[in-house]
C-alpha positions as CSV (number, residue, x, y, z in Angstrom):
1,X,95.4,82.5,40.9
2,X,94.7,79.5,43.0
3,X,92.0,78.4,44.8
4,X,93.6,74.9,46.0
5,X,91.7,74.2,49.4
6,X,94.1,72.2,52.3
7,X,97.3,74.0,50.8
8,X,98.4,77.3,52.6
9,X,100.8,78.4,49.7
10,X,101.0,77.7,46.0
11,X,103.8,78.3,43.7
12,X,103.6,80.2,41.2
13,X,103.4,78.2,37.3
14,X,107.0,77.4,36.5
15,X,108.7,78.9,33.5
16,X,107.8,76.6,30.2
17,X,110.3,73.3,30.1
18,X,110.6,71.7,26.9
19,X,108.8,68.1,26.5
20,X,111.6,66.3,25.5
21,X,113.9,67.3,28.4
22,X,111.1,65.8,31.2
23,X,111.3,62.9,32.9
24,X,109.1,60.2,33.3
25,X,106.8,60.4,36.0
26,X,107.4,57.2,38.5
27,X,103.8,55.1,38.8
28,X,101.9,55.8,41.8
29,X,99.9,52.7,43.6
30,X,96.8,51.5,43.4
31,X,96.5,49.6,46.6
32,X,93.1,50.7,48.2
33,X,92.0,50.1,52.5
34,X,88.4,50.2,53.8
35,X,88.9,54.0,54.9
36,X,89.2,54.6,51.2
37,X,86.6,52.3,49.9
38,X,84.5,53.4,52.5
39,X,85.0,57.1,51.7
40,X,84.3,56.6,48.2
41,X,80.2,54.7,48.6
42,X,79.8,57.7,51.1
43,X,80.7,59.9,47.8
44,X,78.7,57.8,45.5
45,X,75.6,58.7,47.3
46,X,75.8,62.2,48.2
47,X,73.5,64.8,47.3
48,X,76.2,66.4,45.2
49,X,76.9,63.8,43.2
50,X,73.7,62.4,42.5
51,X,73.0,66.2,41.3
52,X,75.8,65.4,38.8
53,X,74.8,62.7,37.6
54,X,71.5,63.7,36.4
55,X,73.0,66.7,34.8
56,X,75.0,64.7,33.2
57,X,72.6,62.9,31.8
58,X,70.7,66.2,30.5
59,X,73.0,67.7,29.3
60,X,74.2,64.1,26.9
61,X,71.1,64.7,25.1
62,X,70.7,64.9,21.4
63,X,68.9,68.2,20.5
64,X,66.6,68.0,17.4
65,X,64.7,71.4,17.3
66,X,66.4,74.7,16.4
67,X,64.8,77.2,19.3
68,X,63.1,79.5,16.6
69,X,59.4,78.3,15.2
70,X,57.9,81.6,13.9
71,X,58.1,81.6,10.4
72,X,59.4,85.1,8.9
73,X,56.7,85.3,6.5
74,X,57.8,88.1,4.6
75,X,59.5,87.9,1.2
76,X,63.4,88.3,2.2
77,X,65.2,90.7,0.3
78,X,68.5,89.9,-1.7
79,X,71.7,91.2,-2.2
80,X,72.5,92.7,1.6
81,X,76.2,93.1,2.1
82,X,77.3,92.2,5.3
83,X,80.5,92.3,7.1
84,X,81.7,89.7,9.6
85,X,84.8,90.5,12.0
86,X,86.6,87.9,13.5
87,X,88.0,87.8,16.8
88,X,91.5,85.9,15.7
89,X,90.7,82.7,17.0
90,X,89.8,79.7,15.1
91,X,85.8,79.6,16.7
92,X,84.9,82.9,15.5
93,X,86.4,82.0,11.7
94,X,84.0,79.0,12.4
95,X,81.3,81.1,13.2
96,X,81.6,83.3,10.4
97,X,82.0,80.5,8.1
98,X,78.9,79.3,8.7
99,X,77.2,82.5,9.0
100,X,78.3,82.6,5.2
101,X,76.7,79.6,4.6
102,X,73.2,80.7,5.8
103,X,73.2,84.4,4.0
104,X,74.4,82.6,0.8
105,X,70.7,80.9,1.0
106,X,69.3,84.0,1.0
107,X,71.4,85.9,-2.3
108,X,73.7,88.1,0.6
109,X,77.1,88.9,0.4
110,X,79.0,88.3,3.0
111,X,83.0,90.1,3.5
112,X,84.8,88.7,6.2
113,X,87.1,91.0,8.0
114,X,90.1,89.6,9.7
115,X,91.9,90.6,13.2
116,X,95.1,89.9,15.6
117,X,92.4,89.7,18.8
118,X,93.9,93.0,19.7
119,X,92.1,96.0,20.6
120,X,93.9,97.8,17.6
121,X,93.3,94.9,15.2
122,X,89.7,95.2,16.3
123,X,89.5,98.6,16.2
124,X,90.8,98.8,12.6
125,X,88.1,95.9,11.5
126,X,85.4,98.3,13.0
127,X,87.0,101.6,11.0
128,X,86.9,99.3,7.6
129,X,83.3,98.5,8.3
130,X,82.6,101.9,8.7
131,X,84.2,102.9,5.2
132,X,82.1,99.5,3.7
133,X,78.8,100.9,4.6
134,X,77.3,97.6,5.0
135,X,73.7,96.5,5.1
136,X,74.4,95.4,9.0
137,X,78.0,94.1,10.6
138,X,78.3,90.7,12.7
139,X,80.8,90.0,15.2
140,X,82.3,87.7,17.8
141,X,84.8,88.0,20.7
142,X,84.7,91.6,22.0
143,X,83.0,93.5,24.5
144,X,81.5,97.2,23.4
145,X,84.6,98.7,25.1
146,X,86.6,97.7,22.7
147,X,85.1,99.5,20.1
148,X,82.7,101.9,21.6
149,X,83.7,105.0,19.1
150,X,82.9,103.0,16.1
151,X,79.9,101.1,17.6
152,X,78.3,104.8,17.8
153,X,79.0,105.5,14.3
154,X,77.7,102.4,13.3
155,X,74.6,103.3,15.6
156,X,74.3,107.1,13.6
157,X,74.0,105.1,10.5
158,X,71.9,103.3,10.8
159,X,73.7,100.1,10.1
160,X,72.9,97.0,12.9
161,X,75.4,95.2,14.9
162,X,74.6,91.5,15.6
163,X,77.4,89.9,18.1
164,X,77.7,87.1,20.0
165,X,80.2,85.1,22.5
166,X,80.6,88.4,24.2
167,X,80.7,90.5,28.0
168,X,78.1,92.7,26.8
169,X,74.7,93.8,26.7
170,X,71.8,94.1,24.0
171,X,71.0,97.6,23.0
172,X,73.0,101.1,22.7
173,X,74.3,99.8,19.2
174,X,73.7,96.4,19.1
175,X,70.9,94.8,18.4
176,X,71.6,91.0,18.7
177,X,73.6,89.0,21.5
178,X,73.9,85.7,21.7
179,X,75.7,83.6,23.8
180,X,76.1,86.6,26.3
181,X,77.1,86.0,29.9
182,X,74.0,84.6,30.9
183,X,74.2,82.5,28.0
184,X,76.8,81.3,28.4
185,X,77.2,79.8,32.0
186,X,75.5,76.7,31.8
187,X,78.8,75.6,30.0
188,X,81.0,75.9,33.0
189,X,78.2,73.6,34.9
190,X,78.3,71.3,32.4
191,X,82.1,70.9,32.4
192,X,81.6,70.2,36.3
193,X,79.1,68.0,36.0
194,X,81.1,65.7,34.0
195,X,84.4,66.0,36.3
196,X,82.1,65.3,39.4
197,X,80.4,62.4,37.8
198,X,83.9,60.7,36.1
199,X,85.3,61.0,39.4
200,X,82.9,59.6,41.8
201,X,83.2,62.9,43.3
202,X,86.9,62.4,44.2
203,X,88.2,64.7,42.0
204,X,91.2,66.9,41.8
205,X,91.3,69.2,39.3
206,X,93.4,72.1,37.6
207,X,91.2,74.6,35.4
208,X,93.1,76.0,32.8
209,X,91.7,79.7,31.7
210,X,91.8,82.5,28.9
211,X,91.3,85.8,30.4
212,X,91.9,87.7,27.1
213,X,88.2,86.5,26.1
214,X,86.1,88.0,29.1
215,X,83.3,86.0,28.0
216,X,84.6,83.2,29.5
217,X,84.9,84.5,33.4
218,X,81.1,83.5,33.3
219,X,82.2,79.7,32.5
220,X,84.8,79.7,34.9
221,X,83.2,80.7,37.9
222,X,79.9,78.7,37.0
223,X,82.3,75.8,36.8
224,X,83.9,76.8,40.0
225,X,81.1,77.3,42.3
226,X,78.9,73.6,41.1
227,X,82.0,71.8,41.3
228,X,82.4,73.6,45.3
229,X,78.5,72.3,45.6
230,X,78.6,69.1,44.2
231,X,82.2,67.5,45.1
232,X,82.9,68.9,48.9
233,X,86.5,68.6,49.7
234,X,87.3,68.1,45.7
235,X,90.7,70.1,45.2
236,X,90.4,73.0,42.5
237,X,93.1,75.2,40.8
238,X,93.0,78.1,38.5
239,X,95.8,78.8,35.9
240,X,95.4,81.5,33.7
241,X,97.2,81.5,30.6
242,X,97.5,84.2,27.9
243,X,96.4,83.9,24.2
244,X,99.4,83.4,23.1
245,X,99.7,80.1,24.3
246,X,97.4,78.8,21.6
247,X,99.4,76.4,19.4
248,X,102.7,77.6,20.6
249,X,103.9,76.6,24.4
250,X,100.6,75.7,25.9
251,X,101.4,71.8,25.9
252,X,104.6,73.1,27.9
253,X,102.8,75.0,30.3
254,X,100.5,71.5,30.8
255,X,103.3,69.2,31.1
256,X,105.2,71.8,33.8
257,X,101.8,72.1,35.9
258,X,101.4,68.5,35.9
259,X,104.6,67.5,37.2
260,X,104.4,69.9,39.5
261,X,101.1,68.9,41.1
262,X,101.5,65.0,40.5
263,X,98.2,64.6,42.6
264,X,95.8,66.1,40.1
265,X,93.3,64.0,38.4
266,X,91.7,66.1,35.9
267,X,92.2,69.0,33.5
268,X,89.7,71.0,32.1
269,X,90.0,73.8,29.6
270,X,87.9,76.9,29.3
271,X,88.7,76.7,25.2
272,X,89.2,73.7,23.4
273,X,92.1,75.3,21.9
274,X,94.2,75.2,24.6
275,X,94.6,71.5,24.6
276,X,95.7,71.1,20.6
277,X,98.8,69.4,21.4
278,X,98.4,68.6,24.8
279,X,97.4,64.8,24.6
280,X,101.1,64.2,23.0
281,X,102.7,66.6,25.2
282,X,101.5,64.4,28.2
283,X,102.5,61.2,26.2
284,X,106.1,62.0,25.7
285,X,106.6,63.3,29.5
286,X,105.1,60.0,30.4
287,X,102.1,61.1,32.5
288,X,99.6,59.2,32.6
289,X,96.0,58.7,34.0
290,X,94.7,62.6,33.5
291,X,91.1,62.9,32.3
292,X,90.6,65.9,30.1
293,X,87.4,67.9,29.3
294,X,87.0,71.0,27.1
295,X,84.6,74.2,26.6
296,X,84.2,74.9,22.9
297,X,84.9,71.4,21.5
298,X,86.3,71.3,17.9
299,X,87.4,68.7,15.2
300,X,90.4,68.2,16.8
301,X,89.4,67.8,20.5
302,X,86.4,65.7,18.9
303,X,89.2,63.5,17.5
304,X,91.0,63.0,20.7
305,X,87.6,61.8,21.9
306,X,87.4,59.1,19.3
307,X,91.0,57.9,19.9
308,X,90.8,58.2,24.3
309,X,93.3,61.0,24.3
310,X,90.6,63.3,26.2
311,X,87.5,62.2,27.6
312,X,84.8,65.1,27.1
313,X,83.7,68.6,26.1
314,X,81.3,71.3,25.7
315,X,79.9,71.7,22.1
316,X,79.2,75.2,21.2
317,X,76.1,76.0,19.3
318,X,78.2,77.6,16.1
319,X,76.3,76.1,13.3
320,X,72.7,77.0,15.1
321,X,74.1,80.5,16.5
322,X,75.2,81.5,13.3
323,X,72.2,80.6,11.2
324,X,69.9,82.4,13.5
325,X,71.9,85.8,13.1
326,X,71.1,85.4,9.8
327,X,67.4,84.6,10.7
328,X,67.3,87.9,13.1
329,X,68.9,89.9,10.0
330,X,66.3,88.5,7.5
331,X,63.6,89.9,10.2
332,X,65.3,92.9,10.4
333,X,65.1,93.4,6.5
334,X,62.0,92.9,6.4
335,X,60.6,95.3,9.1
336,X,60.2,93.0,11.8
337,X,61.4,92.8,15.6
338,X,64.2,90.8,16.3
339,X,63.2,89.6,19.8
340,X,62.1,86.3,18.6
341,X,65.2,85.5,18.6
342,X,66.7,87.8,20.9
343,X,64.7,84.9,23.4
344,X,65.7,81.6,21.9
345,X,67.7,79.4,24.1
346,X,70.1,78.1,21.7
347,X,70.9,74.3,22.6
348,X,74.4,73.2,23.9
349,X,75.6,69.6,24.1
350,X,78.3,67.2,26.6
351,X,79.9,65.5,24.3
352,X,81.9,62.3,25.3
353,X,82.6,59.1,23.4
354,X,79.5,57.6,24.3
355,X,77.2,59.9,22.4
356,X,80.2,61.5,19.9
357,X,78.7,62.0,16.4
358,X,79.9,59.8,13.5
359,X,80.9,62.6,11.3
360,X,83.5,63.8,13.3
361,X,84.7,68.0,12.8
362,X,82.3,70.6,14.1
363,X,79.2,69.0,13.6
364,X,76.0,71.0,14.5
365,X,73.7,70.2,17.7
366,X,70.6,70.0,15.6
367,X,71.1,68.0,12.6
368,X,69.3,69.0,10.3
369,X,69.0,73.1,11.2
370,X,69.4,74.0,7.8
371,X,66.4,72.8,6.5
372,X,64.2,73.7,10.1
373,X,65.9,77.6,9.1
374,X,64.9,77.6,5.5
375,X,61.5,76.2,6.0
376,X,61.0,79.7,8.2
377,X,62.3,81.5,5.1
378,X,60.0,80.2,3.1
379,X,63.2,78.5,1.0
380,X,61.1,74.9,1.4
């Protein structure tokens, strides 16, 4: 869909064109006139982009505290088997990676159960969780719907559901959500902050989406309506793009878009996956002078940082999300409420080359949250 103001029609995204048969894009001029300078100091001190700016600046901050401070003060009971299903996507085997890493503090056992991010593969992961009867199950990815006839049978046993990075609600079956739709739309204004403030509020801009993962429509049309607010005029386009694309044509699809629409002077992504590849995809067509930005940085998108290939994104909470589902189960197992952290604001971060981590990969927000969890299991 397309949302490309001062245009009456837009053409539809062309069919996928191999890199190596485009042509170089011709260089465009630089030459400025007062009309445009003068256009662009009126921009640089407009409401909108002064708004930018200082989220910008917010949002660039280095978070130090994990947001849970109540101690569990309760002796945490061992050898809980838990099953964690992914949602088929790199950030969920992240997430349950280092949900691993937290319940191995306490003596659990975590089994992680795999899926195709299809309804059926999901399904399937639900009806082998069943047959586990596992202390609790964690997921990621997947609204209720998906799953609904299992999610009551989990619900009859008795056995918790903890998700997160899903269009859903708390209660009915699950008793945890994080990064939920309310959660989770401060990422798209951060993403617009940044285009806003890189382009002096002159910005045109192509917004590549994922509509398999509902959980992102929140980002998207957070991103959407600050950009409309704070850049008036600024061009916007929507492309959706199935899952499929991930690490197979989705540099294609980039390279076609951008040749098509010459005039657009930044891309963002609603999942860092979708621009693995991209960078050398836009290198070989010979275009030139895009500025990227991602939601869901990873190691690789962190890279392109460090070497100029993209220029920002939105890093996701994983290592801190994860370790505080294992904080809500270890209240949980030991009779407690788990609205402490049901509340907690987990902390999110823009990341661009001027605050990018030495230790490059998917580094956690709060440094040290491993120690600030275990000192509220009583591990320290």
């Amino acid at each position: 869909m397309s949302s490309r103001p001062r245009r009456a029609a837009r053409r539809a995204l062309t069919a996928t064109v191999p890199v190596t048969a485009l042509l170089v894009l011709a260089a465009c001029g630089t030459a400025t006139t007062p009309a445009a300078d003068s256009a662009k100091a009126a921009a640089s001190d407009s409401p909108g982009l002064i708004a930018a700016r200082t989220a910008v600046k917010k949002y660039s901050e280095h978070p130090d505290r994990i947001p849970v401070t109540t101690p569990v003060g309760k002796k945490i009971p061992s050898g809980k088997k838990i099953d964690f299903i992914l949602c088929g996507v790199q950030s969920c085997q992240d997430l349950a990676n280092f949900f691993t890493a937290g319940a191995n503090q306490l003596g659990w056992q975590v089994q992680q159960i795999a899926t195709q991010g299809t309804p059926e593969s999901v399904q399937a992961a639900y009806q082998q969780a069943l047959r586990d009867k596992p202390d609790a199950v964690v997921s990621s990815g997947f609204p209720r719907a998906v799953y609904a006839k299992q999610l009551a049978q989990l619900k009859a046993a008795g056995i918790p559901v903890i998700q997160s990075n899903a269009d859903d609600v708390v209660g009915d079956g699950i008793s945890l959500l994080k990064n939920g739709p309310d959660d989770v739309a401060v990422q798209g204004e951060m993403l617009a902050s940044w285009v806003v403030s890189d382009s002096n509020g002159q910005a045109d801009t192509v917004y590549f989406d994922l509509p398999a993962y509902t959980i992102l429509k929140p980002v998207k049309d957070t991103f959407a309506a600050k950009y409309k607010q704070w850049c008036e005029g600024c061009a916007l386009d929507t492309v959706d793009v199935p899952i499929t694309s991930i690490g197979k044509d989705m540099p294609d699809r980039v390279v076609s878009y951008l040749r098509s629409h010459p005039k657009v002077t930044h891309v963002v992504f609603s999942l860092g996956l979708l621009n693995v590849g991209v960078p050398a995809a836009l290198k070989t067509a010979g275009i030139t002078g895009r500025h990227i930005a991602v939601n869901v940085g990873d190691g690789q998108n962190y890279q392109y940082i460090q070497s100029g290939l993209s220029d920002a994104a939105m890093a996701l909470n994983s290592h801190e999300a994860a370790w505080l589902q294992v904080d809500a189960l270890a209240r949980h197992f030991t009779g407690q409420s788990m609205d402490v952290d049901q509340k907690a604001v987990l902390p999110n971060m823009l990341i661009t080359k001027d605050n990018l981590p030495k230790t490059l990969g998917d580094f956690p927000i709060v440094e040290d949250y491993q120690a600030q969890f275990e000192a509220l299991w009583g591990l320290s």
